[in-house]
N, C-alpha and C positions, 0 to 999 in steps of 0.2 A: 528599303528594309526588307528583309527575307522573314517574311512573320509565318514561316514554315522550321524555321531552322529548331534545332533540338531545344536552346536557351529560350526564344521566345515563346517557343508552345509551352513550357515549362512555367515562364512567367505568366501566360494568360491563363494556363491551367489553376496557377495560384490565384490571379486573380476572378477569376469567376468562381470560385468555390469558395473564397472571401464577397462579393458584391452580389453575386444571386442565391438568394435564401431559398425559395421555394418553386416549385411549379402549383398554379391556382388556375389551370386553364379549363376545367371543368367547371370548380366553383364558379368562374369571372362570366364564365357563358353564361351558367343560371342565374347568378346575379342579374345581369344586364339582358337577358329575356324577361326579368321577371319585372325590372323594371319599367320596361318598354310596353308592360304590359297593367301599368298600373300599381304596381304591389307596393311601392315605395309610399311611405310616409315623413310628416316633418321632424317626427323625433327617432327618426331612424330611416333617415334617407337613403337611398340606394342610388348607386353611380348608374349615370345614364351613358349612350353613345354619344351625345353628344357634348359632354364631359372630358371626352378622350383627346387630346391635344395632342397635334401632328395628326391628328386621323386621316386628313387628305393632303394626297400630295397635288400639287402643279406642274401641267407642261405647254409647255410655249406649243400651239397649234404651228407654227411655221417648221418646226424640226423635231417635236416629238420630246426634246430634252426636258427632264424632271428636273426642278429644282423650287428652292426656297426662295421666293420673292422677294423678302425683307435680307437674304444674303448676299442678294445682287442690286444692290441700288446702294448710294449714297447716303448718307447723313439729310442732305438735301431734302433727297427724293423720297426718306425716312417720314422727314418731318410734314413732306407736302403731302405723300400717299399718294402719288399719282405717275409716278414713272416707274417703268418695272425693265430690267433690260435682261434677256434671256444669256446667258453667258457662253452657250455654245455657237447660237448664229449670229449675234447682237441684237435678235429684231428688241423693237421698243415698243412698248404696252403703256396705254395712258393708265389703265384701270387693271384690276386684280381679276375684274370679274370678266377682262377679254383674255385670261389663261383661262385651258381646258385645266380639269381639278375631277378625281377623283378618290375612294375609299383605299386607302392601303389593305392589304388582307390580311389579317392578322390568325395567325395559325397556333399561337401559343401565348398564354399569358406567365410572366413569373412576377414572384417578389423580388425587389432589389431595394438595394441598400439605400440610402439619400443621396450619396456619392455619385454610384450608376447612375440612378434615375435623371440628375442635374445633365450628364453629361450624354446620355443617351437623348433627352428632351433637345438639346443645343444640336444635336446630330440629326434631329430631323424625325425620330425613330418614335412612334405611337406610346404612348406614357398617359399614365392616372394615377391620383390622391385621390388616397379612399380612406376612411378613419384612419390607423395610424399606421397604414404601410402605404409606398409606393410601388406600381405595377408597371410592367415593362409589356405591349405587345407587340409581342415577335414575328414579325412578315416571315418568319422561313422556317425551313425545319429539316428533319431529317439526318441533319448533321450535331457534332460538339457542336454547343454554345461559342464555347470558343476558337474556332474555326468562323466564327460571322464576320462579315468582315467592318463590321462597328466595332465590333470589340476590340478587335488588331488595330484600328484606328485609335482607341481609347489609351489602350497602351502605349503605344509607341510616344502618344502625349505625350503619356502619365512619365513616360522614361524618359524623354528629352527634355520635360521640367526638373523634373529629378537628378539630371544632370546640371541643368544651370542653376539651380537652386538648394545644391548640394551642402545641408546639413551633416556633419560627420558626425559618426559616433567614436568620437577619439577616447583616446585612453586617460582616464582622468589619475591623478596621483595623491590629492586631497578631496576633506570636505568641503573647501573653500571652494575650489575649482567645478564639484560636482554641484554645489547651488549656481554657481553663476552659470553652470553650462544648461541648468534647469531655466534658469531665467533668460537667457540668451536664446532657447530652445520655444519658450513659452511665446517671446515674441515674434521668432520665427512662423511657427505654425501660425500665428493668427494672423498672417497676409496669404496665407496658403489654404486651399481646398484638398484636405487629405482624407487618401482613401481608408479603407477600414483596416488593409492591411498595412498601410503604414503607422495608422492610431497606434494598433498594436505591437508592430516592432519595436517601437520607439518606448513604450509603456514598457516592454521589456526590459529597453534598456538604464531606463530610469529607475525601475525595479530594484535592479544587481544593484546599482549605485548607490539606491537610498539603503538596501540593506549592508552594502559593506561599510557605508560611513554613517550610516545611524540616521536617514533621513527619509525612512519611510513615514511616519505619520505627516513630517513636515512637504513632501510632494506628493500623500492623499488631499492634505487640507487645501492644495494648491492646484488642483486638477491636474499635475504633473502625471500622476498614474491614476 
């Protein structure tokens, strides 16, 4: 996929100004000095460093190659915890603690959505909960957000689920039709992890619906919109 071409930067550019709320990379520093240095309490605890998940990565000593331990082994090897196989040379590790492992660098923190955060966490990419946002830290900088090449990975998912599990917004001609499409809709989503911008397309278009056929209060009361 050409995650340069004019439609895809277009799509990511949507979707990171729907999934990243804020930059906290000043705050998230001081926080987390301030913790490391004592300041935190029980009834207002402060994120520590090593709270941060994904904060080290792994590389096989024989070839240098990073990767995710638990993404290269078996079900097996899961449940034994004891075999690790490198995925670029194949060597084979009895233990975790015979990969070298070091601190990712982390150059920027932001707020992200629950959406992001889930999906950036599963990619390997430095993530924390912290009262009631999650944080994203960003090993790069310099450039668009969207230009990372996490994000272009995220999408390209996001768009090839979206293809197979293509929900339409067809053209309804009743009120009969515009419930069952709510209900058909409601079950839909809930085998599905959807993003912030699809929450809200879709809320759009159960909007028009419920006001042209009189069923806005009845898809408030329904979580429909």
């Amino acid at each position: 996929m050409d995650y340069d071409s004019v439609t895809n930067q277009e799509i990511k550019s949507k979707f990171v100004q729907r999934e990243v709320l804020a930059c906290f990379s000043f705050e998230m520093e001081a926080v987390l000095k301030a913790s490391s240095n004592g300041a935190s309490d029980k009834e207002y605890p402060l994120p520590m460093y090593e709270e941060i998940e994904n904060l080290y990565e792994y590389k096989c000593p024989e070839c240098g190659e990073v990767f995710n331990p638990d993404d290269n082994c078996s079900e097996r090897e899961k449940d034994a915890q004891s075999v690790f196989t490198c995925p670029n040379c194949g060597k084979v590790y009895e233990s975790q603690d015979d990969l070298e492992n070091e601190p990712q660098e982390i150059f920027e923190w932001w707020i992200v959505s629950t959406y992001l955060y889930r999906k950036l966490k599963d990619k390997g990419e430095p993530v924390l909960e912290w009262g009631n946002n999650n944080y994203w830290g960003r090993t790069c900088s310099g450039q668009a957000i969207m230009l990372d090449g996490v994000i272009s990975e995220i999408c390209e998912e996001a768009v090839k689920r979206e293809r197979r599990n293509k929900m339409k917004a067809t053209a309804i001609k009743s009120k009969a039709e515009a419930r069952q499409k709510a209900i058909d809709w409601q079950a839909w989503q809930g085998r599905r992890s959807m993003s912030t911008t699809e929450v809200m397309r879709w809320a759009e278009y159960f909007r028009v619906l419920g006001k042209r056929f009189g069923l806005l209060r009845e898809f408030k009361e329904n979580g429909i919109i």
